[in-house]
N, C-alpha and C positions, 0 to 999 in steps of 0.2 A: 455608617462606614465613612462619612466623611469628613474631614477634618481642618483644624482652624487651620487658613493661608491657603488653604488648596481647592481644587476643583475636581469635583470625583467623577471620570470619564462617566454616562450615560452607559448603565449596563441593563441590558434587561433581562429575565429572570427565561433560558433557555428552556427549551421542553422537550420532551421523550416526543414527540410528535408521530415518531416510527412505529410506535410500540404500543398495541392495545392493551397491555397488563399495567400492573400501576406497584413498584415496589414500595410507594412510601403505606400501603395499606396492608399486603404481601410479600419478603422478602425471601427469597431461596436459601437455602441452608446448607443446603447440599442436593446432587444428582446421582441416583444411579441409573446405569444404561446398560442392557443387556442386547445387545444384536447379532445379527445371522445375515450374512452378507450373498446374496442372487444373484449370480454375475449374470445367468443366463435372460432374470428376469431385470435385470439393472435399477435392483430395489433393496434397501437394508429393511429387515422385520424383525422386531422386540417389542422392545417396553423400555420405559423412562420412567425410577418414583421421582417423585419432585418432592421436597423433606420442605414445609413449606410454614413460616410463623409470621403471626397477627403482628403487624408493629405495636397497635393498641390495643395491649390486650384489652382492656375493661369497654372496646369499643363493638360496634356491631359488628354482625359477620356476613357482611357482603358478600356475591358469587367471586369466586376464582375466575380469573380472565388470562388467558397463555394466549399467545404467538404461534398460528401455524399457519403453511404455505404450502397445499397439495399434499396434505397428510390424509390417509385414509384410517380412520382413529377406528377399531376397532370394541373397545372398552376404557371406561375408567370407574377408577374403585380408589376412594379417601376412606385411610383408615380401617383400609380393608374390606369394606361395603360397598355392591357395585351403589350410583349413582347417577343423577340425571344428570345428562351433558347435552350440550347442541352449537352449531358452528352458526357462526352468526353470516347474514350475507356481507361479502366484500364491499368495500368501501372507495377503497384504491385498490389493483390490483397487484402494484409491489408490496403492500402491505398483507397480503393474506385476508386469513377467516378469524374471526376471533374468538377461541374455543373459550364456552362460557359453562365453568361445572359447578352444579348446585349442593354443597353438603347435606347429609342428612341430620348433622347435627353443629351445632355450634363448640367453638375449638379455640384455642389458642393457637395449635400447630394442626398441622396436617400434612397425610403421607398420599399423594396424589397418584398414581400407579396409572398409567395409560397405555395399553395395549392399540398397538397402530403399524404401517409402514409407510416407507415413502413412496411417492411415485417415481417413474420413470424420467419424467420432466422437473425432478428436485433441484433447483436451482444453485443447492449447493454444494452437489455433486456433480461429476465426469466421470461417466464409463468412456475408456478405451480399447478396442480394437488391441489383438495385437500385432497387428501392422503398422499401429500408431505407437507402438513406444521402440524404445532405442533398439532392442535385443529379441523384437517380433512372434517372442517367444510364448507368453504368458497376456492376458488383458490386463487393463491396471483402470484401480477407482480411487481417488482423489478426492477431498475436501473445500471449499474453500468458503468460508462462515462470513464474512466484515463483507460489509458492513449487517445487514440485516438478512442475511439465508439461512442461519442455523433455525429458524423458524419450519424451512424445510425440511431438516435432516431432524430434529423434532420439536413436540409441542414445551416453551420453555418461557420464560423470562425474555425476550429476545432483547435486551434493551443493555448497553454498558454500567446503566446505574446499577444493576442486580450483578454481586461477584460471588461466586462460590466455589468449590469443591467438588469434583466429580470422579466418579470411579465407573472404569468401562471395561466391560467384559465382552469379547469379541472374540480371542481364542481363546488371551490366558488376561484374569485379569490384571487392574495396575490402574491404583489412585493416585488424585496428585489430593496432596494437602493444603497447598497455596490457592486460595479463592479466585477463579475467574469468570469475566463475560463470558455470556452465548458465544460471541464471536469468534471466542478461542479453543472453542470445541473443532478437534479436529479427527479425521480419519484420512487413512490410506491404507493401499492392501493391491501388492503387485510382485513379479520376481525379483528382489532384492539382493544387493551382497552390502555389506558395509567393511568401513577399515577405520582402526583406532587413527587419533588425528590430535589428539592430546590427553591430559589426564582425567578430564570428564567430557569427553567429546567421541563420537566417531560420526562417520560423512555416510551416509547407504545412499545406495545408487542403484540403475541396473545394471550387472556383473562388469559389461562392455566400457561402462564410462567411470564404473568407481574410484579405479586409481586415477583417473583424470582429475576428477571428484577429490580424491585425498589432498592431490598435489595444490589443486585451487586453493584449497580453505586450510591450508596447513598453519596459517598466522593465528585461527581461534584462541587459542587456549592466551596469546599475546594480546586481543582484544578484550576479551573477559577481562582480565588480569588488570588494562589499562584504564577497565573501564569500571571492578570492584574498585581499582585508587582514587575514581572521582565520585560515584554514586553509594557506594558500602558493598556489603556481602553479598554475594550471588546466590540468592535464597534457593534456586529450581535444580539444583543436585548436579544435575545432568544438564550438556548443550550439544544436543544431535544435530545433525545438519541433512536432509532427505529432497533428494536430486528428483525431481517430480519431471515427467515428460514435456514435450515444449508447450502443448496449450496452456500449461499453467500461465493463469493470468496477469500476474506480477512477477516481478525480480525477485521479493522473499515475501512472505508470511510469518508472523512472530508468533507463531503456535508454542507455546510453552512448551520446555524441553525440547520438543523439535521441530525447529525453523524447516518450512518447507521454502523452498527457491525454484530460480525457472534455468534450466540448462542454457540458454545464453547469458548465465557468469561462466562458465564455461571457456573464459580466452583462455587459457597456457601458458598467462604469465601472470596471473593476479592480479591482472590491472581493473577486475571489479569487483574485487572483495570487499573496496567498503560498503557494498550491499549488507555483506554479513556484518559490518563494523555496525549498521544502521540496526539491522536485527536484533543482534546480541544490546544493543543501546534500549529498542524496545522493552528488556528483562525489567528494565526501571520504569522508564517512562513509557509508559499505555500495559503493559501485562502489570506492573504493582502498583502504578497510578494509572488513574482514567479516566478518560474522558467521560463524562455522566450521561452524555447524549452525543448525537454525531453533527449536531450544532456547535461542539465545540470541539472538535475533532484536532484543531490545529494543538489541541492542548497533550493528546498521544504525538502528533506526529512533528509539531514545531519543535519540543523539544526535543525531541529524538533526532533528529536535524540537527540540533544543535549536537548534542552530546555524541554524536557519529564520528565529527567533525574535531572532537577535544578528542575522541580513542585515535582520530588520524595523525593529531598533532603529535601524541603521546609517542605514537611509532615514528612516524615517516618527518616530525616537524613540522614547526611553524608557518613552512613557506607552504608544506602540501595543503595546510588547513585555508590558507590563505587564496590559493587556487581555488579548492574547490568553492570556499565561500564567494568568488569571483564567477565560477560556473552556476553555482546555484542562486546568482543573481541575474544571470545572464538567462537563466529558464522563469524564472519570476515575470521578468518582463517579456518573453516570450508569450507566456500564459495571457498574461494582463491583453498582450496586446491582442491574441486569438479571441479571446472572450468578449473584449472590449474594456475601456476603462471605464465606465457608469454601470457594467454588470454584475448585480449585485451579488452574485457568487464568487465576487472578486475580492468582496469581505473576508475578515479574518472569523466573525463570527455570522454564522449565515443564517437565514430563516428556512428550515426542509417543512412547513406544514403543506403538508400533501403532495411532498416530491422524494422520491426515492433517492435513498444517499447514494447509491452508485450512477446516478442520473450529478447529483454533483458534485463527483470525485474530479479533484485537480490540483497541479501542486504546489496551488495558493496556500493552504494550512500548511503544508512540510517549508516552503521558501518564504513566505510572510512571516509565518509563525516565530520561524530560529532566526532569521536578519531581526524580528522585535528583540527576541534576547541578546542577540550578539550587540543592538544599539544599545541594550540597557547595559552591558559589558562595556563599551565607552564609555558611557556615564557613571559607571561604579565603581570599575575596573574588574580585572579579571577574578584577584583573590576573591572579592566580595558573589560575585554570579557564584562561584565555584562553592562555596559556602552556603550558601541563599540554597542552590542545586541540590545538593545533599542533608537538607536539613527539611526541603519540599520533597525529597523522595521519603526520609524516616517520617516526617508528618502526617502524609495521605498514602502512604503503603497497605495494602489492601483494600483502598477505600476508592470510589469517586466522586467527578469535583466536575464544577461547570467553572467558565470564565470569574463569576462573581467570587467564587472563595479563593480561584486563583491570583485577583485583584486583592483580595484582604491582606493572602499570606506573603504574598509580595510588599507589601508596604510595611506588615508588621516588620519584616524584616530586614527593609532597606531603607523607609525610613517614609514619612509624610512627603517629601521632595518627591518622590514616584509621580507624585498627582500632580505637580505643578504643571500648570497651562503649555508653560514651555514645551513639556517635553511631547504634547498631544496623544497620550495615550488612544484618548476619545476616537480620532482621526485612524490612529493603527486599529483599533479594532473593530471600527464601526463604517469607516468611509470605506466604499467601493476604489479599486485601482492601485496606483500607485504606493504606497508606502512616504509619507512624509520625511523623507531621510533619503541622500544620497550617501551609500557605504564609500569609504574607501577602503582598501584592502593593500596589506602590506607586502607586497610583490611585484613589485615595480620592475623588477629586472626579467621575471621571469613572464609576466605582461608583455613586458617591448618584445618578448621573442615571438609571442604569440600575434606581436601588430605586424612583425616582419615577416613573419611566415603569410598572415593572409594577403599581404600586397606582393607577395610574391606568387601565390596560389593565383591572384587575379589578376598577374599583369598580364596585357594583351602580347607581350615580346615572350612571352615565358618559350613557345616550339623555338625558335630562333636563337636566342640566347643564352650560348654556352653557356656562360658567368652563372644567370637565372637559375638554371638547371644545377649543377653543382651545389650552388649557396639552399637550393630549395630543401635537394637529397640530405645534405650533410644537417641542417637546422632540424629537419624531420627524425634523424635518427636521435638528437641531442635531445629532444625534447621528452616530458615524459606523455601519459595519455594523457590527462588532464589537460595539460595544454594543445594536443591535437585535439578533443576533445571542442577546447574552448574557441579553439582558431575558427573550426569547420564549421560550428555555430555560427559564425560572426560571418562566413563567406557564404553562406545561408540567406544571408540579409544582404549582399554584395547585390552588386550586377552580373544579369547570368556571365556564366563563362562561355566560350565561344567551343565549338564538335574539338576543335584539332589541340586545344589545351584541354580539354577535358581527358581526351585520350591522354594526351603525355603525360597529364599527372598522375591518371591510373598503372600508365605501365612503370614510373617512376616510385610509385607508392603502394602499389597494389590492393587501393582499397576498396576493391568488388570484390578481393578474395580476402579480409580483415575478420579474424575471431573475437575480437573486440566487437561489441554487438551495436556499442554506442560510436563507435569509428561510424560503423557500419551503414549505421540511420541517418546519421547524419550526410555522409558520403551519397546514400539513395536522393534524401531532401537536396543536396546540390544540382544532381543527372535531374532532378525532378523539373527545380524550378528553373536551370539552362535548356530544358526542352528537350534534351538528349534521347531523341528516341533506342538509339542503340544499350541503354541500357537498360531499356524496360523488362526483359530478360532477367537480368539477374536482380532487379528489383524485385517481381515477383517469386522470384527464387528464395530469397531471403523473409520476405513478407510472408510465402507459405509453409516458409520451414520451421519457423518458431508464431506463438502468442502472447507472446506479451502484451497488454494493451499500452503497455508506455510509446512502444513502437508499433504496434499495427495500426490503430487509430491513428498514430502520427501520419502514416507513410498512406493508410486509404484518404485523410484528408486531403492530405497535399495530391494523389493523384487523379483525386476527384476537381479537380482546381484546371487541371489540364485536360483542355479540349480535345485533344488526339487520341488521349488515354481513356476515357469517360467512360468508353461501354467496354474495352476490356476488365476494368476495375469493376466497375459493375458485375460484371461476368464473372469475373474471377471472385468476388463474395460469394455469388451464393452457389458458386462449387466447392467452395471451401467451406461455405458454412455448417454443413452437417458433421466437419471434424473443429467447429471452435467451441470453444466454453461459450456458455449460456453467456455469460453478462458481457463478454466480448462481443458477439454475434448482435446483441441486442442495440450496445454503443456506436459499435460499429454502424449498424442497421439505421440508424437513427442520424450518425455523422453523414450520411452519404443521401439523408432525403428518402428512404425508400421506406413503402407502407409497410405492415408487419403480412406477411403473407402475398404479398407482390411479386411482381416480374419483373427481370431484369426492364429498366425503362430505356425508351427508343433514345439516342443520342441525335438522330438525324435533325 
């Protein structure tokens, strides 16, 4: 791989570390899945075949090894002949049991058939109450597989290098043809309404918030559209969009065909649809390229950063791409500095042996990852990425790839200069913290509003001065989110603000009552770090009425930080915690110091 004049960054060869099955020996061919959904017992029961072929054939035939987590396996039968199986003891306990099944004869393929159900405690599930969804009417169960839970929901390949095909039967059946990961196994199942939203799209919701729903996402069919003109064809038919209750964990899920999301995009004016621009960008990068392990994870989600970020340009312009690349450098170094700069999760490529990838989810891979591309976009220019882009998605379509082959086809196609010293690849992908590169971003005009707005937010004369007030309201309403957005981050890191400008800028702006979710958090993190007791109130207000973990780990950190608040925060987790999603409860649980199974601790 290395070549005359250059110096080939130090890559070393990633591993499935997650994953006790081994595809380069067994790879999936295909899944069917037959289930019967329990609301009363909060359990799905079927069966899974697993269509299953020797890479080598003319080599031995080792046992079968699957991925399962709190599965009660019933039976399995290869080939149609029951056979011996057995769950091996745990190792790490985010990793599961590792079901090891013995054939009775030697095969090139095999039809693996495992009768099982999940348990109650399936990590990749949420049963709801229906007191906990919007319309109180029906319970609702939920999905959610990435990084490694579809292991729960069943016995599989759990690893991104294995892509297949799956067909599932549940009411009525419905295959997809397109090969994906475990991760992208998805279910749902609650009172629904849907509404067409363009010509292969509709939005489902629950009845109460659907047209809300329509009106959000009604730019889809304009993002696909901008986003087949830079990647090619929209291979998955269909792009549904499926309004999930507030625990939903994330902002969206790139579930093939249909994206699940979290009802705080939900503002009223589509000021956070490029969640969905982000989604719909996944169709390319991570659902038809992918990342081979979740050690290289930046390689689904850097580029999809990236390419969110061209679908934004394509609608909104230059300058909107320009912000946000601005914004998502301004969380970059947020992150860096939370974690530390010498941590080495601060890597673009990281080491998970023996550490659960939702142990280090952060938005190092999505903001490291696409600022690497957008600097090699300096260096190339734009035609050439855009080219390079689209010829790395017809390349490795269906297929996945670790950092090293994404270093090969990069050079095959931009040229031996990739490698030179200069540009330090080595350092971006391997060194902890900062990124070797300061961006500039072409927005200079719409920057300065955002530097006037926060020395206007933190002058100490702001209650006093008529002029202040006026110039504050009128810049606030010119601007768009993004730049409030970016301002409020930046007065984040200010010096607090003092009770009686705190006030005025909320009755001036009104942002403890903002449907923008990211207004929102950030406006909390200001009352937070000013000490503002009087808005602890509608802090927790907003902290218990949605899950997102972008924003509820943000907002339990920062209230864990404050001495006054300490044991209501505490408090308030584990009354909340029997309505959060498992991997939020657990993050959470962990950000705040507290043992698994503990008591609220004494703040005294």
């Amino acid at each position: 791989m290395g070549r005359s004049g250059s110096i080939l960054p130090r890559m070393v060869e990633t591993r499935n570390h997650s994953s006790y099955s081994d595809p380069s020996v067994y790879t999936t061919d295909k899944l069917e899945i037959d289930w019967k959904i329990n609301f009363s017992a909060q359990t799905i029961i079927g069966s899974v075949n697993i269509f299953l072929k020797k890479v080598c054939p003319d080599s031995l035939n080792p046992n079968i090894l699957l991925d399962t987590r709190n599965l009660k396996i019933h039976s399995v039968y290869v080939n149609s002949e029951p056979v011996k199986w057995h769950l091996k003891p745990i190792t790490v306990q985010a990793f599961g049991s590792c079901l090891e099944i013995i054939p009775n004869t030697a095969s090139n393929r095999y039809d693996v058939k495992i009768d099982y159900e999940t348990s109650p405690d399936s990590s990749a599930l949420q049963w709801l109450e229906p007191q906990l969804t919007a319309d109180r009417r029906q319970p609702f169960m939920f999905s959610q597989c990435q990084a490694i839970h579809a292991r729960s929901l069943l016995p599989c390949q759990d690893t991104p290098t294995s892509k297949f095909p799956f067909e599932a039967k549940v009411t009525a059946p419905k295959e997809t043809s397109v090969p994906i990961p475990s991760y992208l196994i998805a279910i749902a199942c609650g009172d629904l309404a849907s509404r067409k939203i363009g010509p292969r799209s509709s939005v489902w919701a629950e009845p109460s918030i659907v047209d809300e729903a329509a009106y959000e996402f009604s730019e889809t069919e304009q993002m696909i559209l901008a986003a087949e003109n830079i990647c090619g064809p929209y291979v998955w038919d269909i792009y549904d969009i499926l309004v999930l209750p507030p625990t939903f964990p994330y902002g969206g899920m790139e579930n093939p065909c249909l994206t699940f999301v979290s009802p705080t995009l939900l503002a009223g004016d589509r000021s956070l649809a490029n969640v969905i621009a982000h989604e719909i960008a996944h169709s390319w990068t991570g659902n038809l390229v992918t990342n081979s392990n979740w050690e290289d994870f930046w390689l689904n989600e850097g580029h999809t950063v990236y390419l969110e970020r061209l679908i934004e340009e394509r609608i909104h312009g230059s300058h909107m791409r320009h912000l946000h690349l601005s914004l998502g450098y301004k969380e970059l170094l947020e992150e860096i500095k939370k974690l530390g700069p010498s941590d080495p999760m601060t890597k673009l490529i990281v080491d998970l042996e023996g550490i659960d990838p939702d142990e280090a989810y952060s938005r190092i891979p999505y903001e490291k990852g696409s600022l690497l591309l957008y600097y090699l976009e300096t260096l190339y220019g734009k035609e050439s990425m855009l080219n390079w882009l689209k010829a790395y998605v017809k390349q490795f379509s269906g297929k996945s790839l670790n950092s090293n082959t994404w270093l090969e086809f990069l050079t095959s196609q931009l040229g031996s200069d990739v490698l030179n010293p200069k540009h330090q690849l080595d350092a971006w992908m391997h060194s902890p913290g900062l990124p070797p590169w300061i961006p500039k971003f072409d927005a200079d005009e719409l920057l300065s509003e955002c530097d006037s707005m926060q020395k206007l937010l933190t002058s100490s004369d702001l209650c006093s001065n008529v002029t202040e007030i006026q110039s504050l309201t009128q810049l606030w309403n010119k601007m768009s989110h993004v730049q409030r957005e970016l301002t409020l981050r930046h007065v984040v890191d200010s010096e607090p603000i003092n009770v009686n400008n705190l006030c005025k800028i909320d009755e001036l702006l009104q942002l403890s009552k903002q449907k923008n979710a990211e207004i929102r958090v950030q406006w909390c993190l200001i009352c937070i770090v000013s000490r503002h007791l009087p808005a602890l109130d509608h802090i927790f207000e907003f902290l218990n009425s949605q899950g997102r973990m972008k924003y509820t780990r943000t907002i339990y950190r920062a209230l864990n930080e404050w001495p006054e608040a300490k044991e209501r925060t505490i408090n308030n987790f584990y009354e909340q915690r029997p309505f959060m999603h498992q991997t939020t409860a657990m993050l959470v649980e962990r950000d705040l110091n507290l043992h698994e199974n503990g008591k609220p601790i004494s703040t005294a």
